[in-house]
ROLOKE-704774 format. One line per 8 residues: number of its first residue (from 1); for each residue x, y, z of N, C-alpha, C. Coordinates in pm, 1 decimal. Layout:
BEGIN
NUM = X/Y/Z/X/Y/Z/X/Y/Z ~ ...;
END
This chain:
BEGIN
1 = 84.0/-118.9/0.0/0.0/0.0/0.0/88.1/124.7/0.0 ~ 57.3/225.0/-81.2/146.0/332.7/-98.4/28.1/477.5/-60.1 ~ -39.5/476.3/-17.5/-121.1/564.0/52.3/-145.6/570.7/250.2 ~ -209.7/693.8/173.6/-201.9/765.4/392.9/-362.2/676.4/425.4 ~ -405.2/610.6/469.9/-521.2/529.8/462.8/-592.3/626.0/541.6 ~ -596.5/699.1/607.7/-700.9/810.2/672.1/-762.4/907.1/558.5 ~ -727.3/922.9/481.2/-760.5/1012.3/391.1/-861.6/957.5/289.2 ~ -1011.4/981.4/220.9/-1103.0/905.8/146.2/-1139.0/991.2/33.6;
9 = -1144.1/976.8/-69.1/-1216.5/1032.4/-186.6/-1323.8/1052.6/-196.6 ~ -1408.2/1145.4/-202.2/-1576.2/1107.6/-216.5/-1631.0/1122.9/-348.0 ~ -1731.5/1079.8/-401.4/-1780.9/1107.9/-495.7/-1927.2/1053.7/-459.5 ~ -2007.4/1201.4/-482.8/-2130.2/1210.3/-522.9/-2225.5/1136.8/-664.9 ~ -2255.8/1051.2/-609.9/-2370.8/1011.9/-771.6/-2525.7/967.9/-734.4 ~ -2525.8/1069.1/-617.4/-2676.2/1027.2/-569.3/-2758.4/1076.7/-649.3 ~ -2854.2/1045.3/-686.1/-2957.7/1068.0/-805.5/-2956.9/1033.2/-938.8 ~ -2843.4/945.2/-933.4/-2808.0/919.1/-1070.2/-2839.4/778.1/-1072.8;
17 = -2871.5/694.7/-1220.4/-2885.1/585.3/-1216.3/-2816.4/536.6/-1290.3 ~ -2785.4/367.4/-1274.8/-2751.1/246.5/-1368.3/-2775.5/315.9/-1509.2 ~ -2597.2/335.3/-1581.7/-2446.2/281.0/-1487.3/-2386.3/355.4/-1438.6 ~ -2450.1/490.7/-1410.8/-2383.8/649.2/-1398.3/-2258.2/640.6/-1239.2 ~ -2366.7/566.2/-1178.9/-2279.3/538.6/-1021.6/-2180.4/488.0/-1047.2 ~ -2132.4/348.9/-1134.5/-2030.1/265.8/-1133.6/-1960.0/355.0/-1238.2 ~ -1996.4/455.9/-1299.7/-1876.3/478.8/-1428.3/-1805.9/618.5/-1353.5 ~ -1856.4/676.4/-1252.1/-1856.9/828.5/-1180.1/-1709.2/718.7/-1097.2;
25 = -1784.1/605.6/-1010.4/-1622.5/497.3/-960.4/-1512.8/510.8/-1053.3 ~ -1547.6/416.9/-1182.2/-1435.5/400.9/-1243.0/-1328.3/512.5/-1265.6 ~ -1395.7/620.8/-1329.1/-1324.7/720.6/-1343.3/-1219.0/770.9/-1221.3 ~ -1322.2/801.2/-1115.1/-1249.5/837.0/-1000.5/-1134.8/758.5/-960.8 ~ -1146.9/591.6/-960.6/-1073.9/567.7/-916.2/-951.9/517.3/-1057.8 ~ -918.3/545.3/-1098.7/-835.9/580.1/-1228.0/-734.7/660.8/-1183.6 ~ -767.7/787.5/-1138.8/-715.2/884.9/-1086.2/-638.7/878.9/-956.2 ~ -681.3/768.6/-852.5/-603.1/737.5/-741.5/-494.5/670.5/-761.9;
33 = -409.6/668.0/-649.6/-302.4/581.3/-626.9/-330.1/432.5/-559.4 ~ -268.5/318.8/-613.9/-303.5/200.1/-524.6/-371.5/191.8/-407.3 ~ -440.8/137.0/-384.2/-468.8/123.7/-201.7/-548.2/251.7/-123.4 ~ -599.7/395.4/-257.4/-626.8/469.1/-198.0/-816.0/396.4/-209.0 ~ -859.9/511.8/-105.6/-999.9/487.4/-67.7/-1107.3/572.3/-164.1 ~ -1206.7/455.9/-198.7/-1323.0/592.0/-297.1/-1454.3/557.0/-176.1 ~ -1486.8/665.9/-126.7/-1647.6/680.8/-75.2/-1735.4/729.7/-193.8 ~ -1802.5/637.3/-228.0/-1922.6/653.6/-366.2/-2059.7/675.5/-284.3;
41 = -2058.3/766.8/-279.9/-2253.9/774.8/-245.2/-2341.4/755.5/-334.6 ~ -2409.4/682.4/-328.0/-2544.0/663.2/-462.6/-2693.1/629.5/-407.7 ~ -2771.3/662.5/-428.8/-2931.0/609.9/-396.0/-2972.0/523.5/-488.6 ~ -2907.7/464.5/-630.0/-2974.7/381.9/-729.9/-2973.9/249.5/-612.9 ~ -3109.4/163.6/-650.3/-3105.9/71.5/-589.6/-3026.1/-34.2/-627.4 ~ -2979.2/-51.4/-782.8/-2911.6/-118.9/-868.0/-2779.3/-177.0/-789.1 ~ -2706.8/0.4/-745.7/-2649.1/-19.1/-689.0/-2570.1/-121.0/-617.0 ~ -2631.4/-160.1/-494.2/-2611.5/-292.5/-405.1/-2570.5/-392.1/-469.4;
49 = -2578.9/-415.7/-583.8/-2567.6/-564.5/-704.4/-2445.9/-500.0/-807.8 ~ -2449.4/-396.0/-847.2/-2345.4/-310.2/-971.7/-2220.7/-292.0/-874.3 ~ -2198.4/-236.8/-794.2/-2096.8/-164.0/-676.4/-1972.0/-283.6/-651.5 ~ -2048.2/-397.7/-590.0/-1949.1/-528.1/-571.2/-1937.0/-574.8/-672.7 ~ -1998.8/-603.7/-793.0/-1939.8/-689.8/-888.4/-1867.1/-551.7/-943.4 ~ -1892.3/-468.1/-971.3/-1772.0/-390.3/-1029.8/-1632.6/-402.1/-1033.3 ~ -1642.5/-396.0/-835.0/-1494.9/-397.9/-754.0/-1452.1/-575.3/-786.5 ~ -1537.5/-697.3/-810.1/-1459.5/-839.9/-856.1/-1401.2/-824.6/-988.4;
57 = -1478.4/-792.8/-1069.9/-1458.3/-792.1/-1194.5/-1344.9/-683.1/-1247.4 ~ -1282.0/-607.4/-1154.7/-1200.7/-489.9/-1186.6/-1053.8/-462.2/-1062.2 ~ -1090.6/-625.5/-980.6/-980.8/-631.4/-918.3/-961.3/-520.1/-794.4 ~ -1086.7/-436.1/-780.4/-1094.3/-356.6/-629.8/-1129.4/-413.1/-500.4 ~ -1113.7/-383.1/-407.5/-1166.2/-414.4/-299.2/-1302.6/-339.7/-215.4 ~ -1398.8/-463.1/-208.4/-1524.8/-403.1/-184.6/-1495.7/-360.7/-28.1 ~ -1435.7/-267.7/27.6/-1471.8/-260.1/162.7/-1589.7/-301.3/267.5 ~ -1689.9/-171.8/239.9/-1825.3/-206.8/294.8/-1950.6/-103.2/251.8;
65 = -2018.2/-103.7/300.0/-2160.0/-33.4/317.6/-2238.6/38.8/392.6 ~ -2321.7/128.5/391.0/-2373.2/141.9/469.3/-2451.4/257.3/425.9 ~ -2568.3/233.8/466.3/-2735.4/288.2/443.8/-2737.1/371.6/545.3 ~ -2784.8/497.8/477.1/-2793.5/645.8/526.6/-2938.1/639.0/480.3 ~ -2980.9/850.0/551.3/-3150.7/813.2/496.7/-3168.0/794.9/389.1 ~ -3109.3/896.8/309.1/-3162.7/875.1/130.9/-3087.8/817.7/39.6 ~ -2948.7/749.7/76.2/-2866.1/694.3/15.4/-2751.0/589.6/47.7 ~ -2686.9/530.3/-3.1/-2575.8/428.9/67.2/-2419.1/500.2/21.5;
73 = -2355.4/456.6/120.7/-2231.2/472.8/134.0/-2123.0/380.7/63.5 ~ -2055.9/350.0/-32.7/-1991.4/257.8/-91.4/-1849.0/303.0/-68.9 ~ -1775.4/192.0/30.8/-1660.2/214.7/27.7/-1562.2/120.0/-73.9 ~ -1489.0/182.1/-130.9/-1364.4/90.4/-249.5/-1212.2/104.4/-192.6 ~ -1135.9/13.3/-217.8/-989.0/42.2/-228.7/-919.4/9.3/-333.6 ~ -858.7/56.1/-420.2/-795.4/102.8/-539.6/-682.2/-44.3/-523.1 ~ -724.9/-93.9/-594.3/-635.8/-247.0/-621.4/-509.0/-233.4/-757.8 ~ -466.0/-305.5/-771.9/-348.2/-284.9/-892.2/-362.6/-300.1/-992.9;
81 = -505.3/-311.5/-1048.7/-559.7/-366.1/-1148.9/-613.6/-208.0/-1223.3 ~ -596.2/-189.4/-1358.7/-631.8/-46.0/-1377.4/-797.9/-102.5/-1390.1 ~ -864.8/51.3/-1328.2/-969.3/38.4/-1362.1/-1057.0/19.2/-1495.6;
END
């Protein structure tokens, strides 16, 4: 790992739908360094099902989750695999 792990990226894609959330990720995390952190906020319900297979299929790490009022929290870690 070549990052300060306290430090998180956020990206907003609440209101947006399937694939806008997962491509607003990709991009973002393109731009990081290995091992850094993306916080993806999204309300698509799709979500929950698009978010983790993204991170298998693209060699990220699904951290975790977590449901807020109007939206979920998607945490990623930037794996060695380009996005």
């Amino acid at each position: 790992m070549c990052c300060d792990m306290t430090q998180e990226t956020e990206i907003d894609a609440i209101g947006l739908l399937c694939p806008l959330p997962v491509l607003r990720a990709r991009k973002a995390l393109a731009a990081l360094p290995e091992g850094a952190v993306l916080r993806l906020l999204a309300s698509d319900p799709a979500a929950i099902v698009d978010v983790p297979h993204f991170c298998a299929q693209s060699g990220h790490d699904f951290l975790d989750m977590a449901d807020r009022a109007d939206h979920t929290v998607y945490r990623i870690r930037k794996g060695a695999h380009p996005a």
